[in-house]
PQR file of N, CA, C, O and H, with PARSE charges and radii, in Angstrom:
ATOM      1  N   UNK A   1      -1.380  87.904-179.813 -0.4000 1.5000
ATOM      2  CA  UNK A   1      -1.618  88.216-178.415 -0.0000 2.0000
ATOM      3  C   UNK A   1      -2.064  89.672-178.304  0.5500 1.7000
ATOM      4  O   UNK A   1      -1.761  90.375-179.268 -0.5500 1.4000
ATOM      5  N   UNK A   2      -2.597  90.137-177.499 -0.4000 1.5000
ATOM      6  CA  UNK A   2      -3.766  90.883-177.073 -0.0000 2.0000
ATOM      7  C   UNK A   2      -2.582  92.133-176.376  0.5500 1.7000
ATOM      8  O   UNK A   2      -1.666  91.753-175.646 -0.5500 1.4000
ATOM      9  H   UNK A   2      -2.842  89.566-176.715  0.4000 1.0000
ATOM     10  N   UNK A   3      -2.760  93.505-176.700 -0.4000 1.5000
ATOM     11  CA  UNK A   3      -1.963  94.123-175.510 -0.0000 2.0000
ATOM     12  C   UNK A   3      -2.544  94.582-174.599  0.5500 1.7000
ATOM     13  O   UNK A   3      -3.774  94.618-174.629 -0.5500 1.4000
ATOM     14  H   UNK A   3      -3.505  93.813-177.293  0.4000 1.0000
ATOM     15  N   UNK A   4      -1.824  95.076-173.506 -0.4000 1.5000
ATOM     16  CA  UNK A   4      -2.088  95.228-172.246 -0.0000 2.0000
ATOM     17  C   UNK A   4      -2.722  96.440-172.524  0.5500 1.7000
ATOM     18  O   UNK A   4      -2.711  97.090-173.570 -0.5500 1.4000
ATOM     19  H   UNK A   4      -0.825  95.047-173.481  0.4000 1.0000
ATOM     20  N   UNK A   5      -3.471  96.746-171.087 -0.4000 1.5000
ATOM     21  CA  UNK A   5      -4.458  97.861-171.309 -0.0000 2.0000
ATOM     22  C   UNK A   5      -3.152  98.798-170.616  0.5500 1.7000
ATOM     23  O   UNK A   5      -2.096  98.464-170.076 -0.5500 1.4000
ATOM     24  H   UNK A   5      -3.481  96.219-170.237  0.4000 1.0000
ATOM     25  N   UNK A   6      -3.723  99.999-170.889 -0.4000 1.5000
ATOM     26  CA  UNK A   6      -3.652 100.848-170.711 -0.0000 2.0000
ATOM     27  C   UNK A   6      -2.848 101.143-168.353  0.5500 1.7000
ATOM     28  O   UNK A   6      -3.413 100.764-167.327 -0.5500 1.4000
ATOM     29  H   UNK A   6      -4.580 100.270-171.327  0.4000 1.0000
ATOM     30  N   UNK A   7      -1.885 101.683-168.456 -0.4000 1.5000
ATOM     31  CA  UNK A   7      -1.870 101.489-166.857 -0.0000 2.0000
ATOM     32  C   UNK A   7      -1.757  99.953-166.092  0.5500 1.7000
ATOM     33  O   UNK A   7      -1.776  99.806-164.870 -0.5500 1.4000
ATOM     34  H   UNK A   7      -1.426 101.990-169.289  0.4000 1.0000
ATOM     35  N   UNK A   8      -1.642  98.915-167.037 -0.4000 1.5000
ATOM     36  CA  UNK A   8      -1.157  97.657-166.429 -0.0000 2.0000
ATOM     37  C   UNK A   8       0.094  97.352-165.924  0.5500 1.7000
ATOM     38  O   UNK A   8       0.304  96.512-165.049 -0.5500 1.4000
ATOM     39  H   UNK A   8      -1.627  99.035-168.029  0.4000 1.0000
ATOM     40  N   UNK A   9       0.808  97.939-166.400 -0.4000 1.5000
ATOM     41  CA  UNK A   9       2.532  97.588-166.121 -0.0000 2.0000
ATOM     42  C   UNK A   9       2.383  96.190-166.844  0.5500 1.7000
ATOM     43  O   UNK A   9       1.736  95.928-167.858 -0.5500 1.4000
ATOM     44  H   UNK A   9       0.637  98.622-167.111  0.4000 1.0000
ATOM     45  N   UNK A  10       3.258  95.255-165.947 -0.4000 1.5000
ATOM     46  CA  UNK A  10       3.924  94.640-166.409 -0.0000 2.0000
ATOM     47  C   UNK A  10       2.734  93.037-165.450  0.5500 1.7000
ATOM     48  O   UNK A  10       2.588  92.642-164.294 -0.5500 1.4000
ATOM     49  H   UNK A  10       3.783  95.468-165.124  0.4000 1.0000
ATOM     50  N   UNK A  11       2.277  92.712-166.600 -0.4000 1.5000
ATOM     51  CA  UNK A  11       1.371  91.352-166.039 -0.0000 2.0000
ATOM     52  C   UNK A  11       1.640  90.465-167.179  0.5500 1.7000
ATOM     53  O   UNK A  11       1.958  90.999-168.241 -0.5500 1.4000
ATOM     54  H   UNK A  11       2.395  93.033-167.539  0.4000 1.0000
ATOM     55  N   UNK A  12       1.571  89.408-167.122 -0.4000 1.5000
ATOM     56  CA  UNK A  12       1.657  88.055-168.111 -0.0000 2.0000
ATOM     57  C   UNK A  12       1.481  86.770-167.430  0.5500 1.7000
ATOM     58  O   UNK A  12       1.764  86.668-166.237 -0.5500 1.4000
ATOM     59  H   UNK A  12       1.312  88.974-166.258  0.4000 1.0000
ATOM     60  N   UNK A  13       0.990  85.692-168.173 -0.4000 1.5000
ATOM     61  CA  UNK A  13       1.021  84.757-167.980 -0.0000 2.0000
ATOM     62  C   UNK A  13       1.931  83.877-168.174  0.5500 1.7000
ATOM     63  O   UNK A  13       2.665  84.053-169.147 -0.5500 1.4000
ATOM     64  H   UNK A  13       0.759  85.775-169.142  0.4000 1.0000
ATOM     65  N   UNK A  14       2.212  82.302-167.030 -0.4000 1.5000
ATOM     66  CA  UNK A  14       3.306  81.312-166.809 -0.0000 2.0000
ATOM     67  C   UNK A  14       2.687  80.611-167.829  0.5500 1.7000
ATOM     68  O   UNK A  14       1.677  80.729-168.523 -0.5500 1.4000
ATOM     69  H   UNK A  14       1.616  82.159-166.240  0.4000 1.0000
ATOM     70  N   UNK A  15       3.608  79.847-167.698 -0.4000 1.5000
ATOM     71  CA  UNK A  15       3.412  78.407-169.017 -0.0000 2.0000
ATOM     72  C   UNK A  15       2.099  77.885-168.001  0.5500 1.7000
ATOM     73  O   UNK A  15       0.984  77.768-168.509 -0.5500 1.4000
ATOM     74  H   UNK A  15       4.428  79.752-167.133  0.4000 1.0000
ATOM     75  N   UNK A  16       2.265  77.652-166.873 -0.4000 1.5000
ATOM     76  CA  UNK A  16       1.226  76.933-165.718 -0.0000 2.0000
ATOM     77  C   UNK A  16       0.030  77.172-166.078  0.5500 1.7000
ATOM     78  O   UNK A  16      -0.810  76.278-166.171 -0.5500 1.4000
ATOM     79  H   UNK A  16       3.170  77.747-166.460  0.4000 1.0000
ATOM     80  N   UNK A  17      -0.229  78.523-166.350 -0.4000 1.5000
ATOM     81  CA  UNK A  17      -1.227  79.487-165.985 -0.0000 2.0000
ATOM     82  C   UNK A  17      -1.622  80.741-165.163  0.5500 1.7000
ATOM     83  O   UNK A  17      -2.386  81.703-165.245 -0.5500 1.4000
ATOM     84  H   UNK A  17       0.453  79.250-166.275  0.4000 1.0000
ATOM     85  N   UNK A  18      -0.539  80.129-164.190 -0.4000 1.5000
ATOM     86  CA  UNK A  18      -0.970  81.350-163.435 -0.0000 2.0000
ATOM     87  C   UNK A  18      -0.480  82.806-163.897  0.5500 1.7000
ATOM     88  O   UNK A  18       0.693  82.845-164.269 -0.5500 1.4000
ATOM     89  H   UNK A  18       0.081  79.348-164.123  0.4000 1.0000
ATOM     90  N   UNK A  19      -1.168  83.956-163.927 -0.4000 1.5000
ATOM     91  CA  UNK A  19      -1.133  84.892-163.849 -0.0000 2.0000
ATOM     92  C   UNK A  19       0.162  86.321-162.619  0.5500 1.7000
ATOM     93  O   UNK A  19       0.131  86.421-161.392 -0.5500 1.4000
ATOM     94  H   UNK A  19      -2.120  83.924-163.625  0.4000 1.0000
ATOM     95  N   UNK A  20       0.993  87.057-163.522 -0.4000 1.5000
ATOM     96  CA  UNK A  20       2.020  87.670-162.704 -0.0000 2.0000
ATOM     97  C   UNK A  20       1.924  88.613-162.816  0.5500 1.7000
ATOM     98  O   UNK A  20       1.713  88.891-163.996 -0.5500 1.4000
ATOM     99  H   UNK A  20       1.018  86.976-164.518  0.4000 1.0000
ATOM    100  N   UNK A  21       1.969  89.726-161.963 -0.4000 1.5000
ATOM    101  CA  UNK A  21       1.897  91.414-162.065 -0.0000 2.0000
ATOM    102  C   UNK A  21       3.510  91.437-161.373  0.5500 1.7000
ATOM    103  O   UNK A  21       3.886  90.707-160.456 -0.5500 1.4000
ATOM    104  H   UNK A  21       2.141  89.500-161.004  0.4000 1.0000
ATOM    105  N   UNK A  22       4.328  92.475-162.078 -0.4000 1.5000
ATOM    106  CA  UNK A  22       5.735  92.862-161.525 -0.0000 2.0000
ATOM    107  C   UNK A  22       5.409  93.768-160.947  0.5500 1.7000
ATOM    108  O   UNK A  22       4.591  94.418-161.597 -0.5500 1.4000
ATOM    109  H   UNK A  22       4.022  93.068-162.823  0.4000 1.0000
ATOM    110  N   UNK A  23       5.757  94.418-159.472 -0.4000 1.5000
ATOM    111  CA  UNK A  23       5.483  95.823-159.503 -0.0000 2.0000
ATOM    112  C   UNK A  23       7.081  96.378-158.915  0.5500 1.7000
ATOM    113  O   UNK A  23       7.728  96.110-157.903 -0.5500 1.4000
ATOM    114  H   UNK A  23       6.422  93.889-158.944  0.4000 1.0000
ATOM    115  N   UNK A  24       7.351  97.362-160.212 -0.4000 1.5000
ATOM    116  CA  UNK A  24       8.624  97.679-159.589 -0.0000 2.0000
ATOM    117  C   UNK A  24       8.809  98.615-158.261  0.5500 1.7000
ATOM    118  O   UNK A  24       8.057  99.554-157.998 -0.5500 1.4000
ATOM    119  H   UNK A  24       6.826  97.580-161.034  0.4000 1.0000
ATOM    120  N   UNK A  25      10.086  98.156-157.353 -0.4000 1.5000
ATOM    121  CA  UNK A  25      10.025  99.014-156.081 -0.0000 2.0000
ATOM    122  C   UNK A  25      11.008  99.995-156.316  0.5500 1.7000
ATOM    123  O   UNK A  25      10.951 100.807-155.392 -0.5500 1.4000
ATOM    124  H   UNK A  25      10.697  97.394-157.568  0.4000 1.0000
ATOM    125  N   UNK A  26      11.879 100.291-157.124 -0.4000 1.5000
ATOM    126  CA  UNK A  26      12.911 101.113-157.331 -0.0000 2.0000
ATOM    127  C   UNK A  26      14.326 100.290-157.074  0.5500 1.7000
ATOM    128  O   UNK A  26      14.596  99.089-157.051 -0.5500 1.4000
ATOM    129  H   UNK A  26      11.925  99.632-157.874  0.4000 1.0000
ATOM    130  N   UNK A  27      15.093 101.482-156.892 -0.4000 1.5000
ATOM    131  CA  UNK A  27      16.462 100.853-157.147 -0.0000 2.0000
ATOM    132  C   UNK A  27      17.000 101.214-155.549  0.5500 1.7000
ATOM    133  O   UNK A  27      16.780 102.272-154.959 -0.5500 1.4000
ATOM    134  H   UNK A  27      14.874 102.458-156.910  0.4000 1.0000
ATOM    135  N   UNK A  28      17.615 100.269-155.124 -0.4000 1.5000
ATOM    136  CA  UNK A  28      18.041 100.327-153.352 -0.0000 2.0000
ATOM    137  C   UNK A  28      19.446  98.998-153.089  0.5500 1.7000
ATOM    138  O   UNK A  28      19.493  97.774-153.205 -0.5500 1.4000
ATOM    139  H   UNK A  28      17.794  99.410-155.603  0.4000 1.0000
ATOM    140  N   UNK A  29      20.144  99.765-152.810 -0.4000 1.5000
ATOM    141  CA  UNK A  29      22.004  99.467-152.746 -0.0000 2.0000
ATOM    142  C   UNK A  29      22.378  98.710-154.026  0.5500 1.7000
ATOM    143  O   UNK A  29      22.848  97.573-154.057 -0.5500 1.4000
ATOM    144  H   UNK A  29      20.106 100.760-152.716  0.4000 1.0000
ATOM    145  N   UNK A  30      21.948  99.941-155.676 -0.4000 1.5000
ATOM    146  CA  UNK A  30      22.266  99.664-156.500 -0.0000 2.0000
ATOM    147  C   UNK A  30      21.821  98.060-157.247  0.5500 1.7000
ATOM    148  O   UNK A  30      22.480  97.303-157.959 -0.5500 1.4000
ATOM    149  H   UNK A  30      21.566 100.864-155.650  0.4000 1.0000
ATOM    150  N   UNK A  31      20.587  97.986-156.782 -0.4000 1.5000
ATOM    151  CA  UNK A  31      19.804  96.466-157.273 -0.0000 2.0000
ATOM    152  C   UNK A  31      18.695  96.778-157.412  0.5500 1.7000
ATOM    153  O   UNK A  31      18.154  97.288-156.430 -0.5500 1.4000
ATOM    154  H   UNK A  31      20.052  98.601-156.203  0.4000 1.0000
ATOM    155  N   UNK A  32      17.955  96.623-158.570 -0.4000 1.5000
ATOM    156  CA  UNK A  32      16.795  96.977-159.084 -0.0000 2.0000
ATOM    157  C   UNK A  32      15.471  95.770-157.786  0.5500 1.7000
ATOM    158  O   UNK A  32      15.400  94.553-157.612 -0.5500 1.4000
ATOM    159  H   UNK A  32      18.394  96.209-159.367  0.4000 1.0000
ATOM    160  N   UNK A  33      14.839  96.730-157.306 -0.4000 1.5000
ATOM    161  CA  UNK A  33      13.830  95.485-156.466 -0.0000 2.0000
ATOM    162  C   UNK A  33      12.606  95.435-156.897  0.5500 1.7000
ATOM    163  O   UNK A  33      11.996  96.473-157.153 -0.5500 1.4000
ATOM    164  H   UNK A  33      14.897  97.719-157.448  0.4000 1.0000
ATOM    165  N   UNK A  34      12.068  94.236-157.041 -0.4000 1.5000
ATOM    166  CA  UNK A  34      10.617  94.084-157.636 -0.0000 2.0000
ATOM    167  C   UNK A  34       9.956  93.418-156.555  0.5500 1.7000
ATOM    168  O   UNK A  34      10.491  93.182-155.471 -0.5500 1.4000
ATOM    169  H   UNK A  34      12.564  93.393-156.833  0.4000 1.0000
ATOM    170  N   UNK A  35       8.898  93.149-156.839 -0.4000 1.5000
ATOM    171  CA  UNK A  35       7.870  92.463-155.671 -0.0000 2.0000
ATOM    172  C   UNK A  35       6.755  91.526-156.895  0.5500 1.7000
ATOM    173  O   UNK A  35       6.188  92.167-157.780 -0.5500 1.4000
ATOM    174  H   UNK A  35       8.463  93.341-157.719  0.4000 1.0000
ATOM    175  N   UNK A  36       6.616  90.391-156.807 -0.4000 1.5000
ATOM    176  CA  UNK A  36       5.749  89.835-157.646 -0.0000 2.0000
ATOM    177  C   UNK A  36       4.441  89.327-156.969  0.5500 1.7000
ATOM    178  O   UNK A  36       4.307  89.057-155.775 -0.5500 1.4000
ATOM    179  H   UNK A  36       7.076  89.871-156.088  0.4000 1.0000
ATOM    180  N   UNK A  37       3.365  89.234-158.091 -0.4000 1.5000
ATOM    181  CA  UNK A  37       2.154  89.097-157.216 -0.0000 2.0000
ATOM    182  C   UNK A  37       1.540  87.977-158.272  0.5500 1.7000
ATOM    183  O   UNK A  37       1.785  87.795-159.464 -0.5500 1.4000
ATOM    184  H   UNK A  37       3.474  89.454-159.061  0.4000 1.0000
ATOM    185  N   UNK A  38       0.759  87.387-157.474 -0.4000 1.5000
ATOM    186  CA  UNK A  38       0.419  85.663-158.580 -0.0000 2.0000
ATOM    187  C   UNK A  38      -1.145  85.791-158.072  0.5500 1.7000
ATOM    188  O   UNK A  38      -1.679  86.098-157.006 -0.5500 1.4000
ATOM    189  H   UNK A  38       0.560  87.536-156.505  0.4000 1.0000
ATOM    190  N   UNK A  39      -1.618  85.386-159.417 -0.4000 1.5000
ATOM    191  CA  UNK A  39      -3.125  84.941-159.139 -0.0000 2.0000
ATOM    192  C   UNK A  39      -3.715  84.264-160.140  0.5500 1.7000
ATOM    193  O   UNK A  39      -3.438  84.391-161.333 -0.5500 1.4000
ATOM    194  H   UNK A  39      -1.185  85.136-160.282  0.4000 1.0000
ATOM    195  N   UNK A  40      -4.699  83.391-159.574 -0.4000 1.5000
ATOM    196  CA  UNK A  40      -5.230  82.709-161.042 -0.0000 2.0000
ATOM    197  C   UNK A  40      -5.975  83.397-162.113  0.5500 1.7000
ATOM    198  O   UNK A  40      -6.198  82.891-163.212 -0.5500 1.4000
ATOM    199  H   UNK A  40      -4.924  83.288-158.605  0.4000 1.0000
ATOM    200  N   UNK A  41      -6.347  84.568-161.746 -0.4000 1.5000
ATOM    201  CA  UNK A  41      -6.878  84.882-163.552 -0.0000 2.0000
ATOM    202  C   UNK A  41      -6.127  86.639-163.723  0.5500 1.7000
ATOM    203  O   UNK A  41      -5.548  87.279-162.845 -0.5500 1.4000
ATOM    204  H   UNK A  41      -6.166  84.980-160.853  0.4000 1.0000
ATOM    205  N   UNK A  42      -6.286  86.869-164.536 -0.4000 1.5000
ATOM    206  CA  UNK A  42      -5.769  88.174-165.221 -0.0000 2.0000
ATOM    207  C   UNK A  42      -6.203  89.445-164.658  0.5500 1.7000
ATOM    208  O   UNK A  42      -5.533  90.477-164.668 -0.5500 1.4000
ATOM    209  H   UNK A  42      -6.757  86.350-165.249  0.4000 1.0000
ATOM    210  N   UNK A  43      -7.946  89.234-163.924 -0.4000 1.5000
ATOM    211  CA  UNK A  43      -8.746  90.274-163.169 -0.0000 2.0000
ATOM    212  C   UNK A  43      -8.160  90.559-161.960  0.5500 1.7000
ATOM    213  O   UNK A  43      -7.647  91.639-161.666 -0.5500 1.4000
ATOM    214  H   UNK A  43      -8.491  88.395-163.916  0.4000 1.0000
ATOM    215  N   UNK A  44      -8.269  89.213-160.993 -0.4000 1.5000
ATOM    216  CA  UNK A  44      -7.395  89.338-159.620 -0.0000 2.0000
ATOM    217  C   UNK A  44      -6.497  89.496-159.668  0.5500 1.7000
ATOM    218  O   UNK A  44      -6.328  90.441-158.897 -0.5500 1.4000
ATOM    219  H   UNK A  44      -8.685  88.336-161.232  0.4000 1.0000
ATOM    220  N   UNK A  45      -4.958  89.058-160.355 -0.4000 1.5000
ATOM    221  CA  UNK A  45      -3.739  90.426-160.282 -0.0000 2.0000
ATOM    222  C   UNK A  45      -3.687  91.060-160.794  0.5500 1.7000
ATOM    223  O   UNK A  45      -2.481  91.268-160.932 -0.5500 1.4000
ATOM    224  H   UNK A  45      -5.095  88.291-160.981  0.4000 1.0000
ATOM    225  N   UNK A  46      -4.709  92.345-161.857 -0.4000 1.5000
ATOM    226  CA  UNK A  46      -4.846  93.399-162.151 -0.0000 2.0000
ATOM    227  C   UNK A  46      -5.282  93.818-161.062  0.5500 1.7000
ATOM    228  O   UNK A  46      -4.888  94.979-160.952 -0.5500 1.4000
ATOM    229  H   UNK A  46      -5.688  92.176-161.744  0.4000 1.0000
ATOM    230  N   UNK A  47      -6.214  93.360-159.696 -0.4000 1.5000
ATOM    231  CA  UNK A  47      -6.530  94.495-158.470 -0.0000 2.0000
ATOM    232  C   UNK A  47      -5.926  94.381-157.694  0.5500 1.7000
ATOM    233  O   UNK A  47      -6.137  95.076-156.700 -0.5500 1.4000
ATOM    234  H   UNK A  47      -6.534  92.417-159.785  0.4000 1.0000
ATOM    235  N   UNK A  48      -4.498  93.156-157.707 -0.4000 1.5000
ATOM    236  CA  UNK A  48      -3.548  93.434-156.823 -0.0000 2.0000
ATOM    237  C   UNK A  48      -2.002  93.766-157.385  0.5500 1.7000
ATOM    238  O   UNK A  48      -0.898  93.579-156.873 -0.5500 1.4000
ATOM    239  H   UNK A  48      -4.326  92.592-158.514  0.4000 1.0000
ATOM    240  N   UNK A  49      -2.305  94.187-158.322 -0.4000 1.5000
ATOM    241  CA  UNK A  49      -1.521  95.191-158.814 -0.0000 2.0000
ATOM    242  C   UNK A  49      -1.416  96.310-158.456  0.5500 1.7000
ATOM    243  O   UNK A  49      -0.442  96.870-157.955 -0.5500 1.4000
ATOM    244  H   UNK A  49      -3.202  94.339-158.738  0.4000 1.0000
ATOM    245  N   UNK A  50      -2.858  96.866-158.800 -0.4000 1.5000
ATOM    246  CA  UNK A  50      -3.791  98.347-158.696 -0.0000 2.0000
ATOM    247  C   UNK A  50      -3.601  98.666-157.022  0.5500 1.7000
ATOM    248  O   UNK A  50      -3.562  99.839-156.651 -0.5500 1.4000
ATOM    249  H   UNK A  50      -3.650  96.411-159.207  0.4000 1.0000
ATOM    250  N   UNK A  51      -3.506  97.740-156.210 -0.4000 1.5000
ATOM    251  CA  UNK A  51      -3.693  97.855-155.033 -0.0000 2.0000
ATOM    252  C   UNK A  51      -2.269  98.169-154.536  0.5500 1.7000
ATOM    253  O   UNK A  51      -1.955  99.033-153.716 -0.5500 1.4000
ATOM    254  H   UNK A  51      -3.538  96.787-156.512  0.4000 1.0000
ATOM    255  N   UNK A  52      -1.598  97.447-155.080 -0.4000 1.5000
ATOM    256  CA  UNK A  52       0.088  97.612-154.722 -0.0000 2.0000
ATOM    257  C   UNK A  52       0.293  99.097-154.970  0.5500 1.7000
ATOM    258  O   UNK A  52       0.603  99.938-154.125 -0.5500 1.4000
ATOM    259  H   UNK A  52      -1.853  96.746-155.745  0.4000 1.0000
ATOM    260  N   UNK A  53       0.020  99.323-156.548 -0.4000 1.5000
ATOM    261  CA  UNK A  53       0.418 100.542-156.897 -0.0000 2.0000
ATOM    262  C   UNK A  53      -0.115 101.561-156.235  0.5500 1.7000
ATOM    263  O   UNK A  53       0.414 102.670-156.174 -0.5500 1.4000
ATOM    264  H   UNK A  53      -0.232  98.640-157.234  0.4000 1.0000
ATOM    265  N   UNK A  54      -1.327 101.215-155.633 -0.4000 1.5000
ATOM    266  CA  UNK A  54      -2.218 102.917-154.610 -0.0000 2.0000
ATOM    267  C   UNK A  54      -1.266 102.651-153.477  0.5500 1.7000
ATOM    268  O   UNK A  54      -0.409 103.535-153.466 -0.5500 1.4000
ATOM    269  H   UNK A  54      -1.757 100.314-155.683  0.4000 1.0000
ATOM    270  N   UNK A  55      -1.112 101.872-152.632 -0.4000 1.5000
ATOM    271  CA  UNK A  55      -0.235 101.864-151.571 -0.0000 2.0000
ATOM    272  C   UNK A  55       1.257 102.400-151.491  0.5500 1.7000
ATOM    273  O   UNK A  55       1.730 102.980-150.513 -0.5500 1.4000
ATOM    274  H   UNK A  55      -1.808 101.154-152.641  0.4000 1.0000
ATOM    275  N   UNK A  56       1.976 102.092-152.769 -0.4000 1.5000
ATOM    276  CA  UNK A  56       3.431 102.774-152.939 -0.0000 2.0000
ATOM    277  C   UNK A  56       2.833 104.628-153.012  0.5500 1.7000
ATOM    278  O   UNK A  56       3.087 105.723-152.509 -0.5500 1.4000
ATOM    279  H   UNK A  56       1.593 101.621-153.563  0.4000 1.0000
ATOM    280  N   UNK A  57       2.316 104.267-153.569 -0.4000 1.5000
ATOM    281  CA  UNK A  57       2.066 106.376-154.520 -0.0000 2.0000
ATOM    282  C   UNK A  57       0.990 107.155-152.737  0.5500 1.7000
ATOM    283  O   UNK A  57       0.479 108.272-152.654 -0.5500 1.4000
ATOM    284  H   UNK A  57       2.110 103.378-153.978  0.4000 1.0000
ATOM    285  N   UNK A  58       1.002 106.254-151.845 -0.4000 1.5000
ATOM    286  CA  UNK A  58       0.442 106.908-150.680 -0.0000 2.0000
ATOM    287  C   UNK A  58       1.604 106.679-149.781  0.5500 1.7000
ATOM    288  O   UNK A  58       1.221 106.969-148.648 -0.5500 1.4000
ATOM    289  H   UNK A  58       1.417 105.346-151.913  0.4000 1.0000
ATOM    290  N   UNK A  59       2.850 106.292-149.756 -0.4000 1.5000
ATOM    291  CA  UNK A  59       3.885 105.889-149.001 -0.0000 2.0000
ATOM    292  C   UNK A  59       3.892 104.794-148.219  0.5500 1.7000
ATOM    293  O   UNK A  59       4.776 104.751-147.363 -0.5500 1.4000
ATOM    294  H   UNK A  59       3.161 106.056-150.677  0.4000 1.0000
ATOM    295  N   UNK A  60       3.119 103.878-148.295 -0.4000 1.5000
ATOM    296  CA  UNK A  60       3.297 102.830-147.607 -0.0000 2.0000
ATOM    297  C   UNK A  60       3.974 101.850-147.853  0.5500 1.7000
ATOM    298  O   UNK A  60       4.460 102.254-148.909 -0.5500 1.4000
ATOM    299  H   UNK A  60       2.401 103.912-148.990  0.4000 1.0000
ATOM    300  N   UNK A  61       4.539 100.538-147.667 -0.4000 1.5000
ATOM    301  CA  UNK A  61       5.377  99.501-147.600 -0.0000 2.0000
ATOM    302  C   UNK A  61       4.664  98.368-148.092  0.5500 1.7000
ATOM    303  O   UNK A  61       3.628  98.101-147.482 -0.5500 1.4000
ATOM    304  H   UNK A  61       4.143 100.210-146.809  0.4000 1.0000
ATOM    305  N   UNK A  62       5.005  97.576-149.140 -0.4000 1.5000
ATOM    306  CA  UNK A  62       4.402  96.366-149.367 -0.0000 2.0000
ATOM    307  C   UNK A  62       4.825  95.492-148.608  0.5500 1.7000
ATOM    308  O   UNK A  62       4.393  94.388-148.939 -0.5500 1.4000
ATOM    309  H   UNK A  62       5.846  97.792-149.636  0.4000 1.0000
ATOM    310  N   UNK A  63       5.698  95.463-147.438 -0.4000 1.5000
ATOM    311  CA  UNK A  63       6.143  94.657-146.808 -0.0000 2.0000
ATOM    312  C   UNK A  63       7.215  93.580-147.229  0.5500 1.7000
ATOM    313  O   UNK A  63       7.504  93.562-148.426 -0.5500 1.4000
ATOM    314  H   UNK A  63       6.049  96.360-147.169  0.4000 1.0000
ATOM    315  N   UNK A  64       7.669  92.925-146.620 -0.4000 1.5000
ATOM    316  CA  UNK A  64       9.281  92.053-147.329 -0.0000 2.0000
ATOM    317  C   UNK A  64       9.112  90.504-146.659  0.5500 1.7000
ATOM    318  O   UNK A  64       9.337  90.175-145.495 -0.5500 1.4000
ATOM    319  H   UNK A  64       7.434  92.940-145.648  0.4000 1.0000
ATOM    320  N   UNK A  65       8.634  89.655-147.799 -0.4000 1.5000
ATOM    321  CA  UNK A  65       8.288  88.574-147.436 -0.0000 2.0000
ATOM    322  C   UNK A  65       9.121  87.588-147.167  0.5500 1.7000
ATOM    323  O   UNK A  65       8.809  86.397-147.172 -0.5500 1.4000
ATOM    324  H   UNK A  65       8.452  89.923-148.745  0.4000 1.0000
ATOM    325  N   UNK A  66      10.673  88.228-146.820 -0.4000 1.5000
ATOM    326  CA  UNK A  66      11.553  87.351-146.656 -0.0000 2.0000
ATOM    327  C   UNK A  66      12.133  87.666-144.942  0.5500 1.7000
ATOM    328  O   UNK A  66      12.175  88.629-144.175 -0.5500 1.4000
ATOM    329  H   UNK A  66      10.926  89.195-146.817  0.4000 1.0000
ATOM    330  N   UNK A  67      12.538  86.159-144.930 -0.4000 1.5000
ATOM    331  CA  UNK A  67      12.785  86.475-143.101 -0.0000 2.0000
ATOM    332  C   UNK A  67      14.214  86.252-142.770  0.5500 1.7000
ATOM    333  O   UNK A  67      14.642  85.262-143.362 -0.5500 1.4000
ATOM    334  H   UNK A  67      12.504  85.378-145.553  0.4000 1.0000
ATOM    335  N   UNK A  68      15.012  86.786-142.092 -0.4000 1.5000
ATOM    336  CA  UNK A  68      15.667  86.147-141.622 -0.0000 2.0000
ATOM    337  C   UNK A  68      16.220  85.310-140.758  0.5500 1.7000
ATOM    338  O   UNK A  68      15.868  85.501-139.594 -0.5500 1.4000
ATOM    339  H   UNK A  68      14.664  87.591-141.612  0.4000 1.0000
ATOM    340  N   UNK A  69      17.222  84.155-141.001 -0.4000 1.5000
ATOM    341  CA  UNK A  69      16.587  83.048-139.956 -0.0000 2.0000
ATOM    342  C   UNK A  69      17.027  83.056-138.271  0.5500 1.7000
ATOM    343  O   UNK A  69      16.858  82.086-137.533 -0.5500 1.4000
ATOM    344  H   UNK A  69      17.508  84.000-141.947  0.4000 1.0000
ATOM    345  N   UNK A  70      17.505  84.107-137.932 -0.4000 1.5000
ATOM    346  CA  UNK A  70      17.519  84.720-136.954 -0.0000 2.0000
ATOM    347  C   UNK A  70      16.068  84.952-136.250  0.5500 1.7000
ATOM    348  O   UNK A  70      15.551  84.524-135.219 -0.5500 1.4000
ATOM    349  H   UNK A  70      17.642  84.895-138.532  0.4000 1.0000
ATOM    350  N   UNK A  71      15.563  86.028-137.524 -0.4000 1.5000
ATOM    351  CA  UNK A  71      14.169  86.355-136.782 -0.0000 2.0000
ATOM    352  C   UNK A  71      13.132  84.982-136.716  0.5500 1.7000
ATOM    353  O   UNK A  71      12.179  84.838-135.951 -0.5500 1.4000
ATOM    354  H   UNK A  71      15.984  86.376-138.362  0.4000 1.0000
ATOM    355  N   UNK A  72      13.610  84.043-137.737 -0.4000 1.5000
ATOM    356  CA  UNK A  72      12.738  82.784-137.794 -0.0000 2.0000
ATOM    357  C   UNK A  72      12.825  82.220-136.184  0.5500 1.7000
ATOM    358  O   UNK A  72      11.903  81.834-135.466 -0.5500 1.4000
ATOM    359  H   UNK A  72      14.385  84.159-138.359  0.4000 1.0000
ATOM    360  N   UNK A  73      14.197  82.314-135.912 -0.4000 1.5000
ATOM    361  CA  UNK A  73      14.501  80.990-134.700 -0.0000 2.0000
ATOM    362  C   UNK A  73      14.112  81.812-133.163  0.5500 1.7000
ATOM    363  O   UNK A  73      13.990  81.116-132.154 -0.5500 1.4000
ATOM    364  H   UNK A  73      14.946  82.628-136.495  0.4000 1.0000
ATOM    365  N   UNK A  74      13.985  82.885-133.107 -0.4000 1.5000
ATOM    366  CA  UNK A  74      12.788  83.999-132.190 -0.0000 2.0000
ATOM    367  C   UNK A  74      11.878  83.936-132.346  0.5500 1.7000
ATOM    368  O   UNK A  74      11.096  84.670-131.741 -0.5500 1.4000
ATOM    369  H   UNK A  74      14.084  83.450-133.926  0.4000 1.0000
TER
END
């Protein structure tokens, strides 16, 4: 197997196929938080990787794709 280039972090492929970039968010009430990003080939989540990573290092929020069902039933 082939290594990662240079500045990839952490990408690999599922048994499926599909393609995973980790991007770590740091550590927050002592729990390491990640955010995962899926795409079908190796190019497209290398630029949404790249994209994640310009957005953290400019302060912005990748946003939190989880809801609660409070806010669901509003």
């Amino acid at each position: 197997m082939a290594r990662r280039g240079r500045g990839e972090g952490s990408i690999y492929r599922r048994d499926d196929g599909t393609w995973v970039a980790v991007v770590h968010l740091g550590w927050h009430d002592g729990k390491r938080r990640r955010k995962y990003l899926y795409a079908r080939t190796r190019a497209e989540v290398r630029d949404k990787y790249r994209r994640a990573q310009r957005a953290l290092e400019e302060g912005r929020s990748l946003g939190d794709d989880r809801h609660k069902i409070g806010q669901y039933l509003e």
